[in-house]
Backbone as CSV, one residue per row, in Angstrom:
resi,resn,N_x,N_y,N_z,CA_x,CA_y,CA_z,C_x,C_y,C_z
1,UNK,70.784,93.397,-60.213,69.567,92.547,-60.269,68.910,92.698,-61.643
2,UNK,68.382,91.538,-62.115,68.014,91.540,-63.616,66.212,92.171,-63.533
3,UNK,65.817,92.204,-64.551,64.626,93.050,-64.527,63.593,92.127,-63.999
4,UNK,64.076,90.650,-64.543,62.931,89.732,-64.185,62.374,89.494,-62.711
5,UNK,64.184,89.595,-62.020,64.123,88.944,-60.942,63.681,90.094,-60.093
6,UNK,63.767,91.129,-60.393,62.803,92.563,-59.933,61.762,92.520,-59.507
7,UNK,61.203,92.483,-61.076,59.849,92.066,-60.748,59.088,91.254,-60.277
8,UNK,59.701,90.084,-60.302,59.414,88.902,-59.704,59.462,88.920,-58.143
9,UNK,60.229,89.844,-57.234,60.508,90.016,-56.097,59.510,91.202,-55.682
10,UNK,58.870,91.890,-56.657,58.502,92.881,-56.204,56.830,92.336,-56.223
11,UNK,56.325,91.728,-57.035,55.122,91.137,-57.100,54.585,90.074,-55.865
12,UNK,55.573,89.382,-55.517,55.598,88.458,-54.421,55.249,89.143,-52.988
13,UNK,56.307,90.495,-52.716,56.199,91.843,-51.516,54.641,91.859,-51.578
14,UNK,54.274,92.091,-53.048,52.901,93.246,-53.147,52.122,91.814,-52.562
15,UNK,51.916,90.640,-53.033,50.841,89.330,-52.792,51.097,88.960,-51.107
16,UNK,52.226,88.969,-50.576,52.047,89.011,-49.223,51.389,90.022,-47.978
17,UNK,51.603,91.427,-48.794,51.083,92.920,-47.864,49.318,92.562,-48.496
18,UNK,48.912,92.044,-49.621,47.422,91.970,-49.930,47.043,90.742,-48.677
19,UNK,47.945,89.808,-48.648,47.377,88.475,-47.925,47.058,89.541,-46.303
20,UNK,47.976,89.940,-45.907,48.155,90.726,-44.876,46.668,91.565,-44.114
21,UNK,46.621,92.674,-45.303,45.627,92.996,-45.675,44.227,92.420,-45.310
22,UNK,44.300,91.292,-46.327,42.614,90.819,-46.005,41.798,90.119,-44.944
23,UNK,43.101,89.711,-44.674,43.222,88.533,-43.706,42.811,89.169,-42.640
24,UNK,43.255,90.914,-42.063,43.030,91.663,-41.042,41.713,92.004,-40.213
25,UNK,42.019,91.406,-39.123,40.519,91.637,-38.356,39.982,93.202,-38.536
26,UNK,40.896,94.156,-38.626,40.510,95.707,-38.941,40.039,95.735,-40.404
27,UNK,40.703,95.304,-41.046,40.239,95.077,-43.291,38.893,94.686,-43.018
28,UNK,38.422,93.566,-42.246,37.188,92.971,-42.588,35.868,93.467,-41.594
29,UNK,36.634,94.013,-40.420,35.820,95.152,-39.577,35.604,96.556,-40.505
30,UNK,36.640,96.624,-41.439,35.756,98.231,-41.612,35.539,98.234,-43.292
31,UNK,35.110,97.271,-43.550,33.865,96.513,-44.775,32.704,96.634,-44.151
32,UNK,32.378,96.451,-43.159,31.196,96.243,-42.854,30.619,96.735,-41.529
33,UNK,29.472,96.538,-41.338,29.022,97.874,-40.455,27.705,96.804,-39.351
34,UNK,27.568,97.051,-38.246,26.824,96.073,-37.692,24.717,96.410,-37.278
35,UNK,24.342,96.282,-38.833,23.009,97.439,-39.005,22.630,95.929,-38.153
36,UNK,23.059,94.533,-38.710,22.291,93.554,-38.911,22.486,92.616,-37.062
37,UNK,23.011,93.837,-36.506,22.981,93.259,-35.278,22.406,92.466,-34.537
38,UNK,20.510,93.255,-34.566,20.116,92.663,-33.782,19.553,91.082,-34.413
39,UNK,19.647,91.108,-35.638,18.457,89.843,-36.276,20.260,88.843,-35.756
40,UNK,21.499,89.123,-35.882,22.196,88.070,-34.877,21.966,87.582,-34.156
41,UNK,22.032,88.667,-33.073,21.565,88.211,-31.263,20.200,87.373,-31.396
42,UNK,19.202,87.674,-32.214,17.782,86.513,-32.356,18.216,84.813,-32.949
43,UNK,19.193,85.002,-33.580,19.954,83.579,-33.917,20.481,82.557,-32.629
44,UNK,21.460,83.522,-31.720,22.283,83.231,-31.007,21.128,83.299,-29.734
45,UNK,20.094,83.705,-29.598,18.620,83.225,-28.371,18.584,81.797,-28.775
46,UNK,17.799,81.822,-30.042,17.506,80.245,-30.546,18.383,79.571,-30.733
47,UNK,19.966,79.574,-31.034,20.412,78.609,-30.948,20.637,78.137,-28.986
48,UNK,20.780,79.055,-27.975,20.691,78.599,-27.119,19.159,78.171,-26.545
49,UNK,18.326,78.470,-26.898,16.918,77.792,-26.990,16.625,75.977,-27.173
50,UNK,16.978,76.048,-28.454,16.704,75.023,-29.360,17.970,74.077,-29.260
51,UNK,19.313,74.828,-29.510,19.703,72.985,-29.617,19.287,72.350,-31.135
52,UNK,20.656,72.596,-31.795,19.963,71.475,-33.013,21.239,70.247,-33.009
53,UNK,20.407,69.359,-33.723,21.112,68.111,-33.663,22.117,68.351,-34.828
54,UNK,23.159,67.386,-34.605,24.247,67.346,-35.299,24.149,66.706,-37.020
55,UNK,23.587,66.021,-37.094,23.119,66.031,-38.673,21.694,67.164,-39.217
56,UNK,22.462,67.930,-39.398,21.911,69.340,-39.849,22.233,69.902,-40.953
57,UNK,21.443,70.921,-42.109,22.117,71.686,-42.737,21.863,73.051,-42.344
58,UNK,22.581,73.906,-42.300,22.844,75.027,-42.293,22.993,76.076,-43.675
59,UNK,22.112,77.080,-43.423,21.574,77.445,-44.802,21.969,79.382,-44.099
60,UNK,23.128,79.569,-44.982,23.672,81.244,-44.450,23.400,81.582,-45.779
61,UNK,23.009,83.199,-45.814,23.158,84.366,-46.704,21.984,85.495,-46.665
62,UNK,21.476,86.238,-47.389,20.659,87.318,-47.655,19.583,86.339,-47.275
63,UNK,18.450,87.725,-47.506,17.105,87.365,-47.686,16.514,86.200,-48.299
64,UNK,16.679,85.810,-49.413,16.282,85.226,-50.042,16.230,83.357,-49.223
65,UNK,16.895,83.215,-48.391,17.093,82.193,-47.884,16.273,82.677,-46.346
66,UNK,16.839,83.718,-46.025,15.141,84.019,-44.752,13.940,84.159,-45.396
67,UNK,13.817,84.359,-46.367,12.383,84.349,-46.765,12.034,82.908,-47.102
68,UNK,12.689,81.816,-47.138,12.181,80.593,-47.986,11.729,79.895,-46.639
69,UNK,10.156,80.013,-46.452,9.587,79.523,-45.626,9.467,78.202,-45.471
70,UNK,9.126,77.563,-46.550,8.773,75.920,-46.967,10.094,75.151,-46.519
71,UNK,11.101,75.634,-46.137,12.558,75.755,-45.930,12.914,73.832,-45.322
72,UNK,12.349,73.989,-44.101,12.011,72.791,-43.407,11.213,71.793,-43.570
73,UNK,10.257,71.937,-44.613,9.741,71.314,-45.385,10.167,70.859,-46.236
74,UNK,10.959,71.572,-47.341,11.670,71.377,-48.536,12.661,70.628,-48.048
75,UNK,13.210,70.501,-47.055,14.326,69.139,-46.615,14.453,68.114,-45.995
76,UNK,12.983,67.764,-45.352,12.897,66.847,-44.531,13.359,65.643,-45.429
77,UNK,13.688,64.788,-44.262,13.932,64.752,-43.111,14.856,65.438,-42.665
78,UNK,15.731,65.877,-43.182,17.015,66.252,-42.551,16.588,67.648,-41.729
79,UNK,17.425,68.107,-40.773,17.013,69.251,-39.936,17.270,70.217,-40.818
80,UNK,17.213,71.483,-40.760,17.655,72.607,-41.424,17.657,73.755,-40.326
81,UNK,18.781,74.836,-40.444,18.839,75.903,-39.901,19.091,76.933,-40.860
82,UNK,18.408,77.860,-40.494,18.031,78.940,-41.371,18.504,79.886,-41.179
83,UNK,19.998,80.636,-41.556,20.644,82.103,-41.010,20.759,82.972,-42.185
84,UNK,19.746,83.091,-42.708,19.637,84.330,-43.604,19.160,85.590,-42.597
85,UNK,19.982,86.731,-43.209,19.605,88.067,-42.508,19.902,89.306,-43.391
86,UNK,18.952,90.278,-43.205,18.612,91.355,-44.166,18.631,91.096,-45.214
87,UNK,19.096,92.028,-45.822,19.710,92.167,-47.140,21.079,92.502,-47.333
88,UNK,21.472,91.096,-46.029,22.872,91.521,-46.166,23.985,91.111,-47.266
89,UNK,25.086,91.381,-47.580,26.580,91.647,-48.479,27.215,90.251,-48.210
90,UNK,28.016,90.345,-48.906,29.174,88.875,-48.313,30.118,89.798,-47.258
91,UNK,30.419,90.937,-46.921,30.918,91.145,-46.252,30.176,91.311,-45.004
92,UNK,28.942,91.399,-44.891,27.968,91.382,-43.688,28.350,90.011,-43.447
93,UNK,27.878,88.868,-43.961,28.101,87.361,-43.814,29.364,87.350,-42.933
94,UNK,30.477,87.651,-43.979,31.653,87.319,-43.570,31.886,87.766,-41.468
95,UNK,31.314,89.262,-41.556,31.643,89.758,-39.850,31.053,88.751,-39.512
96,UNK,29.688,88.546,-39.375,29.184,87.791,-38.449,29.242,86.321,-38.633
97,UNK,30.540,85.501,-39.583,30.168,83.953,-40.284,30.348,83.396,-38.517
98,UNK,31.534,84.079,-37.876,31.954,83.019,-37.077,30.895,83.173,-35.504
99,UNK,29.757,83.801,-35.072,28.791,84.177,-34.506,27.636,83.134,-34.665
100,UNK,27.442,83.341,-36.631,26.607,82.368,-36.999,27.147,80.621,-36.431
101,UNK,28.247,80.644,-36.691,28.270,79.256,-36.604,29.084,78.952,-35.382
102,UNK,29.283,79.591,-34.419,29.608,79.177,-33.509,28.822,78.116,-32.578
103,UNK,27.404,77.360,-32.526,26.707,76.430,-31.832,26.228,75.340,-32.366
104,UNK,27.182,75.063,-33.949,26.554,74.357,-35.224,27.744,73.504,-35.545
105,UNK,27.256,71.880,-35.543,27.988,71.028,-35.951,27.557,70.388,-37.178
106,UNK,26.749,70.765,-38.597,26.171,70.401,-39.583,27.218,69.261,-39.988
107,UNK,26.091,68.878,-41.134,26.357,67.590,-41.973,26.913,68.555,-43.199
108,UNK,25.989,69.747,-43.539,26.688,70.632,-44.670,26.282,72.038,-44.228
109,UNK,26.363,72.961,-45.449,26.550,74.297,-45.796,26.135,74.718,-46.978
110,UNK,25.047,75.435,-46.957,24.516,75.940,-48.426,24.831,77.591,-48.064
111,UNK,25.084,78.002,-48.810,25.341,79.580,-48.815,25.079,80.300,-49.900
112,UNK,24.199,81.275,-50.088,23.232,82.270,-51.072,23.468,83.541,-50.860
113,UNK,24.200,84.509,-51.254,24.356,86.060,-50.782,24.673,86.998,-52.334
114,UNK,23.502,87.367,-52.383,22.751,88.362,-53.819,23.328,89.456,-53.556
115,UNK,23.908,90.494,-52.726,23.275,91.834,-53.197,25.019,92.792,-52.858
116,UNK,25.759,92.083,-53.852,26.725,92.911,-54.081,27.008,93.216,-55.130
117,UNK,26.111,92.678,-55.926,26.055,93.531,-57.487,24.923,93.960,-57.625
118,UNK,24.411,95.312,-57.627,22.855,95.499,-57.360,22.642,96.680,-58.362
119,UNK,23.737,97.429,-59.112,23.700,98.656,-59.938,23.966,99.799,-59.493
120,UNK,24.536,99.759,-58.155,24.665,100.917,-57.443,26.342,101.192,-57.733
121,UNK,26.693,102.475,-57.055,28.336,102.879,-56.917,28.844,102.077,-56.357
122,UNK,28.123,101.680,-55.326,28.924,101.151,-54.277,29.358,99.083,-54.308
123,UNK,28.678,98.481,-55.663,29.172,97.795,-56.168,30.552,97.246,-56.113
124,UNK,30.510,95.733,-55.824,31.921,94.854,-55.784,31.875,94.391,-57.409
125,UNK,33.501,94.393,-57.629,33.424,93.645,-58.493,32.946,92.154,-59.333
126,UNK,32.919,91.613,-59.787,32.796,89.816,-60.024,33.628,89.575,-59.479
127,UNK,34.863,89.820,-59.936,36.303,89.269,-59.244,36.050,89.308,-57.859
128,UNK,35.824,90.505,-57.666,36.060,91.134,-56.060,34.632,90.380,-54.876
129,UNK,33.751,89.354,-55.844,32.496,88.824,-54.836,33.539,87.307,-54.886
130,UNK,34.230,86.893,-56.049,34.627,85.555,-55.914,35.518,85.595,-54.648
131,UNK,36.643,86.465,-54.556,37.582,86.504,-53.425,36.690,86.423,-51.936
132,UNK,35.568,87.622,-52.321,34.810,87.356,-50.589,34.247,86.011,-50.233
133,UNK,33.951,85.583,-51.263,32.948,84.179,-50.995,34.460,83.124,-50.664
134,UNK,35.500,83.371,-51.243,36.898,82.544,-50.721,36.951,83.126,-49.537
135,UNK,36.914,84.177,-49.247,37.351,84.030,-47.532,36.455,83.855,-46.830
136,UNK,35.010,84.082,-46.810,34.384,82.864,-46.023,34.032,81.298,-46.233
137,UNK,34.744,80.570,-47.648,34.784,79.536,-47.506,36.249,79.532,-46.354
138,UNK,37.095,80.053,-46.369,38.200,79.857,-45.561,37.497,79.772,-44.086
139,UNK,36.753,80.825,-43.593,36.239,81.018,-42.160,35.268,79.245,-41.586
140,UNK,34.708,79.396,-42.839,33.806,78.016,-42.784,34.993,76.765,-42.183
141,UNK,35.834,76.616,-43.120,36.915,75.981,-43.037,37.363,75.901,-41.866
142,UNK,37.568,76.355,-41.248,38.751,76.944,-40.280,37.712,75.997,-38.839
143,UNK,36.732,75.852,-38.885,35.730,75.323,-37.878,35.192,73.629,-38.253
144,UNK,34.710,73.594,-39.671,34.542,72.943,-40.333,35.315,71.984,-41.359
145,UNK,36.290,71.024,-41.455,37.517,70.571,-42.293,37.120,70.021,-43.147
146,UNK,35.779,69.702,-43.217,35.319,68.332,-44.290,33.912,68.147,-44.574
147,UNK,33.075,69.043,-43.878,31.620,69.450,-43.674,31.161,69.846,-45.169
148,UNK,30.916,69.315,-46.398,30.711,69.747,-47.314,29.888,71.327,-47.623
149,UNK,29.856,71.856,-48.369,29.841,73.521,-48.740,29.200,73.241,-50.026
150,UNK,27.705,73.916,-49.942,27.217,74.235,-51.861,27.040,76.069,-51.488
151,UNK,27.609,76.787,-53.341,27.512,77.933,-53.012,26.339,77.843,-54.350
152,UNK,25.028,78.450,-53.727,24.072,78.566,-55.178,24.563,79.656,-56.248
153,UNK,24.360,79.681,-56.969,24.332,80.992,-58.290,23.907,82.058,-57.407
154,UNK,23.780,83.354,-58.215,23.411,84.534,-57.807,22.320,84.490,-59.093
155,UNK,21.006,84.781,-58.329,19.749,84.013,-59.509,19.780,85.365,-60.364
156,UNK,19.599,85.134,-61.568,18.891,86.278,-62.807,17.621,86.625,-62.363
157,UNK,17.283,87.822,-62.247,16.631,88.604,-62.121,16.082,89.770,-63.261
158,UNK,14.338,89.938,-62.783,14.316,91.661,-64.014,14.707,92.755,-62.897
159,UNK,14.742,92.645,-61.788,14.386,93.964,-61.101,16.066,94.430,-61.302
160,UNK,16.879,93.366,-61.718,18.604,93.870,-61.668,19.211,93.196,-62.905
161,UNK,18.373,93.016,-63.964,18.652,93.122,-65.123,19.452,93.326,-65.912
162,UNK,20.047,94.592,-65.383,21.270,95.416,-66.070,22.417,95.326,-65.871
163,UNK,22.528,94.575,-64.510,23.754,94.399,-64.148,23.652,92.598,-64.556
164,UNK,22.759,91.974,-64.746,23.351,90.587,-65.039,24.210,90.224,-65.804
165,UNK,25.084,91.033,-66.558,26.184,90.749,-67.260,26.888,90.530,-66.161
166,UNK,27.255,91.657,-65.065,27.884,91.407,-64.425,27.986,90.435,-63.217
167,UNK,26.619,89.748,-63.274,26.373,88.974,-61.860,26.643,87.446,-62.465
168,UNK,26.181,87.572,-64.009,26.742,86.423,-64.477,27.999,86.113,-64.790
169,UNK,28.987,87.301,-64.944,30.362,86.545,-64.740,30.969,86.214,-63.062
170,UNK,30.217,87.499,-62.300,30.378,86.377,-60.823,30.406,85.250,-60.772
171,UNK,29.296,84.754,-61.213,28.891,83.520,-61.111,29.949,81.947,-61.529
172,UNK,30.665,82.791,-62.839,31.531,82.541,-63.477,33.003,82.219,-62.619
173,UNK,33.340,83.462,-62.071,34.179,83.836,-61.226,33.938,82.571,-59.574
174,UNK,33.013,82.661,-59.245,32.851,81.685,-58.216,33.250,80.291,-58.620
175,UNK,32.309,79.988,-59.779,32.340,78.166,-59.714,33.941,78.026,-60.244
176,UNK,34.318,78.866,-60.507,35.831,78.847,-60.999,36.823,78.461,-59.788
177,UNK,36.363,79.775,-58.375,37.205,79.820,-57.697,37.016,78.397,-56.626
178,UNK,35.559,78.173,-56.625,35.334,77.353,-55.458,35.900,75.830,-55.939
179,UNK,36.702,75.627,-56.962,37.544,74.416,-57.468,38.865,74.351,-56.578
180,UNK,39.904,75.525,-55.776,40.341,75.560,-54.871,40.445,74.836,-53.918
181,UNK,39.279,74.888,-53.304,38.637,73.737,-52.093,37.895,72.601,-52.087
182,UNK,38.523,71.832,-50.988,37.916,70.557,-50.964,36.948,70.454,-50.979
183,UNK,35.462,69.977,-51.202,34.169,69.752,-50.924,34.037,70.547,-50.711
184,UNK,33.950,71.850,-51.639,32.929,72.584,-51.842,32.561,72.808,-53.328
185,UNK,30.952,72.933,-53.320,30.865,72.482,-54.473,29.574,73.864,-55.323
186,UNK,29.968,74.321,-56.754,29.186,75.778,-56.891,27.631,74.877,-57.511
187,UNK,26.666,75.746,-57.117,25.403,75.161,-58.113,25.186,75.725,-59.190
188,UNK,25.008,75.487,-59.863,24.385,76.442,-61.280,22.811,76.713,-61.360
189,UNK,22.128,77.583,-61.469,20.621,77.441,-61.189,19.966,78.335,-62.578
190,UNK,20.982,79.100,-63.723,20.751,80.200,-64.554,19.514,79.311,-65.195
191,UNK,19.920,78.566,-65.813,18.820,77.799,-66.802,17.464,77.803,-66.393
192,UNK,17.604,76.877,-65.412,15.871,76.724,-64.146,15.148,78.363,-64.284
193,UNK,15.760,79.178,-64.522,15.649,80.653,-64.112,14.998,81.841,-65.172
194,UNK,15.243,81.196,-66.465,15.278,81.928,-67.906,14.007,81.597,-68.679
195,UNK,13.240,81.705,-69.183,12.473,81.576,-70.076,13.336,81.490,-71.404
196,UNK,12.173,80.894,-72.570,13.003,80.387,-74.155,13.294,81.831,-74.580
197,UNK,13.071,83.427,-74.082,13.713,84.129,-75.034,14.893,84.940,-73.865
198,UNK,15.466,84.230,-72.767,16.655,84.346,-72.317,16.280,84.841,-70.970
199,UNK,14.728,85.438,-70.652,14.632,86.242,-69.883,14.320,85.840,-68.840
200,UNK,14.089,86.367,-67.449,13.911,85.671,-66.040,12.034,85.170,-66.251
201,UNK,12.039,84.281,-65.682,10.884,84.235,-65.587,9.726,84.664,-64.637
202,UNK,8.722,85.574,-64.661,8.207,86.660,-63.977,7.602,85.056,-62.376
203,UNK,6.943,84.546,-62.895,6.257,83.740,-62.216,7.073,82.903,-61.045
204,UNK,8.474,83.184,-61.202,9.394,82.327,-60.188,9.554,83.520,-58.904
205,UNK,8.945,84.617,-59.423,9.178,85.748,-58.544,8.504,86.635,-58.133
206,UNK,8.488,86.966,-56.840,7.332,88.024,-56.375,7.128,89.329,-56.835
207,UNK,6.568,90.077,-56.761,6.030,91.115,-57.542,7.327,92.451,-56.951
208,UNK,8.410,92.150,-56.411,9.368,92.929,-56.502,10.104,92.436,-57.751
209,UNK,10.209,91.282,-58.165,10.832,90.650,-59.183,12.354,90.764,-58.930
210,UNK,12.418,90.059,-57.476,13.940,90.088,-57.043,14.111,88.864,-55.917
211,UNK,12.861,88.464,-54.984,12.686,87.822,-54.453,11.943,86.334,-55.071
212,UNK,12.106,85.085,-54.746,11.783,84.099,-55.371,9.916,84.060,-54.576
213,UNK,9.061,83.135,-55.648,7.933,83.507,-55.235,7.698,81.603,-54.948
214,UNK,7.112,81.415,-54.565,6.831,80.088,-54.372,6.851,78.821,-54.992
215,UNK,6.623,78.887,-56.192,7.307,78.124,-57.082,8.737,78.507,-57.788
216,UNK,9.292,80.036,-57.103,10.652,80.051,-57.460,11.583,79.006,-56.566
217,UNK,10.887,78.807,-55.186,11.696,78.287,-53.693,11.653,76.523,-54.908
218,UNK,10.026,76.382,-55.071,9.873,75.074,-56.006,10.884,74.611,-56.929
219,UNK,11.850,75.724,-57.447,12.990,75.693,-58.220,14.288,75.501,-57.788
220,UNK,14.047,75.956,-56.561,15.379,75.825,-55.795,15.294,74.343,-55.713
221,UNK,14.287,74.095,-54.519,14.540,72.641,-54.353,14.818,71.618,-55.066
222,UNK,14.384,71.793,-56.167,14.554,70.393,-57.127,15.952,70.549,-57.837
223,UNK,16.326,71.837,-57.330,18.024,71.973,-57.726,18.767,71.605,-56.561
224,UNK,18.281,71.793,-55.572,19.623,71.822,-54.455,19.874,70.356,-53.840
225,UNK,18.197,70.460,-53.802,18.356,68.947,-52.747,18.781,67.800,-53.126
226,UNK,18.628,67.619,-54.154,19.814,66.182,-55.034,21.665,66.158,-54.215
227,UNK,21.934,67.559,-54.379,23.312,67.501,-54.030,23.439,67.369,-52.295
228,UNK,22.368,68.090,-51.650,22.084,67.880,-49.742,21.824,66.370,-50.222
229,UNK,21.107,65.814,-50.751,20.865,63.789,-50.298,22.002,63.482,-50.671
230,UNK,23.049,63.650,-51.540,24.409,62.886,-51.941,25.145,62.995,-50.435
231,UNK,24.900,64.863,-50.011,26.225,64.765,-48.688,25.713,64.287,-47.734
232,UNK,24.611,64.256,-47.541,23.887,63.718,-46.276,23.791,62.185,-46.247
233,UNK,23.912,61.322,-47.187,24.333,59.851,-47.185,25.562,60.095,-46.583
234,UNK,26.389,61.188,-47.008,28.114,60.684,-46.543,27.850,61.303,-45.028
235,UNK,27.169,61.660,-44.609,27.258,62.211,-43.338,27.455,60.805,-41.937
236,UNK,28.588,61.158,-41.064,28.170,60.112,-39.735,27.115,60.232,-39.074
């Protein structure tokens, strides 16, 4: 056997045992840990409560999207559902994506999840947040075939500053990867975000300077909702 065809055979072994791997209900069970249990089960009350109608958006990730109160406001008419919880990971997301959306027939999918680059050890790579955010566009998928998908930026921040080198090549890393899939589509939000000498701007953010402050949500909207009215015309 020639060296090429070696290697070439041996690289292919290694990309199938990774597919193997990730794909594994045990791989993606023991990523993650179930702190965020109970704010689930409060989802899965109200969705058997409430009942939402089928032209809906559905809005998953961290805090930052449970905290955006004006939420239903900021989209009318269209309905909105709101499954942000803790301060959770893309791998928190990921355990619970198919929980979240098990009672949800949306028009789309916005998805926001900050806090896997935060400066700590325990830090994912850029690379390593683009792949997670691919396998729950896959999970999305798998329920959803054509339901359009926006993934926002991971916003610049002072309180995590130091790592925005690294959150900005995430960012990088995402709108890259989410070209893969059909209708789904990355937002860019860095600019809206920066002041003229590069830096976050204090006033978009609450006095943790990590969370968006009311005219930060003001920023969101006039970014997001252009692309929710394009999919929501295409919606039946």
């Amino acid at each position: 056997m020639s060296t090429n065809i070696f290697y070439t055979t041996l690289f292919r072994k290694r990309f199938i045992i990774l597919l193997v791997v990730l794909y594994s209900p045990c791989y993606i069970f023991s990523q993650n840990t179930t702190q965020w249990e109970q704010e689930i089960m409060a989802f899965e009350v109200e969705d058997n409560k409430l009942g939402y109608p089928e032209r809906s958006i559905l809005f998953m990730g961290s805090s930052s999207i449970r905290l955006w109160k004006s939420l239903a406001e900021d989209m009318a008419p269209y309905t909105t559902i709101k499954r942000g919880f803790g301060g959770s990971t893309l791998p928190d997301v990921i355990f619970y994506a198919d929980r979240i959306l098990a009672k949800h027939t949306p028009c789309a999918v916005v998805l926001f999840i900050a806090n896997d680059i935060t400066g700590n050890t325990t830090d994912k790579s850029p690379v390593e947040v683009a792949e997670k955010y691919a396998q729950l566009i896959q999970i999305i998928r798998k329920r959803y075939k054509e339901v359009p998908v926006f993934v926002v930026a991971i916003t610049p921040t002072r309180s995590r500053w130091k790592v925005w080198p690294q959150i900005r090549y995430a960012n990088e890393e995402i709108s890259t990867m989410v070209k893969q899939f059909l209708g789904v589509t990355f937002i860019p939000t860095e600019k809206y975000f920066l002041n003229e000498n590069g830096l976050p701007q204090e006033e978009l953010f609450i006095e943790d300077q990590l969370h968006l402050s009311t005219k930060g949500y003001d920023v969101w909207k006039s970014v997001i909702r252009p692309y929710l009215d394009d999919a929501m015309k295409k919606c039946p």
